[in-house]
C-alpha positions as CSV (number, residue, x, y, z in Angstrom):
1,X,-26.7,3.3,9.8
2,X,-26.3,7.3,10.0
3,X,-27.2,8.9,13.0
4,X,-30.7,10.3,11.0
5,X,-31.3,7.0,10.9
6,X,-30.6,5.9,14.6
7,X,-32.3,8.9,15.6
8,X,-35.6,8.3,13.8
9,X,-35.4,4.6,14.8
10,X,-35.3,5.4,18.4
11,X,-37.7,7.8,18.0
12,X,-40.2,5.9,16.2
13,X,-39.7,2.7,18.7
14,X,-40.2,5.7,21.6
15,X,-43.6,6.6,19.8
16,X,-45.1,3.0,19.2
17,X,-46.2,2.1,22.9
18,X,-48.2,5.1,22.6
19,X,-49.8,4.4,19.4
20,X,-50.4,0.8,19.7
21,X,-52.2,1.2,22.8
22,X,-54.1,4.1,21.9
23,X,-55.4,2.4,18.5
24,X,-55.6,-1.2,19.8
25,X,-57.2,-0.9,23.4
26,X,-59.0,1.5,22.5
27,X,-59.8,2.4,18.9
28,X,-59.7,6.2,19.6
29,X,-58.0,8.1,22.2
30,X,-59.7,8.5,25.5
31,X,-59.6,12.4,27.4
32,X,-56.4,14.1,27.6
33,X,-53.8,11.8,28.4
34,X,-55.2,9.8,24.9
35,X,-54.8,12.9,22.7
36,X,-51.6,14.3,24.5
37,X,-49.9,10.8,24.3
38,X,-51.3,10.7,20.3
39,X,-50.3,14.5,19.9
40,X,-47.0,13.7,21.4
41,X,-45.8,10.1,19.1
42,X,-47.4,12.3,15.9
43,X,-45.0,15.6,17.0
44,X,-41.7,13.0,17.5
45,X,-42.0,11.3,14.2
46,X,-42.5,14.3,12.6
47,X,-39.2,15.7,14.0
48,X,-37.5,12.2,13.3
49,X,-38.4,12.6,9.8
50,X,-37.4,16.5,9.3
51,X,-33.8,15.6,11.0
52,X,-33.2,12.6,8.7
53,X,-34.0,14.7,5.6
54,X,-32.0,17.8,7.2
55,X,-29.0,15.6,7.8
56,X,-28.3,13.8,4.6
């Protein structure tokens, strides 16, 4: 495993508490803290992915 790969793995398992919760309690995020913790997971996969394509 590369360290792209480690990286987006961690990040990804970092970012899925926030999303199951928000889309299984839930079904939509609730005030702030539901879009911030959403905004957040969404912003650190999106850097995952970047890195592992940047690294190869």
């Amino acid at each position: 495993m590369t360290k792209a790969m480690a990286l987006a793995a961690t990040v990804a398992g970092a970012a899925a508490p926030a999303m199951a919760h928000e889309a299984g309690t839930h079904m939509h995020p609730h005030g702030s803290e539901g879009w911030l913790a959403m905004t957040a997971a969404a912003v650190l996969v999106v850097v995952a992915i970047v890195v592992a394509r940047w690294t190869r």
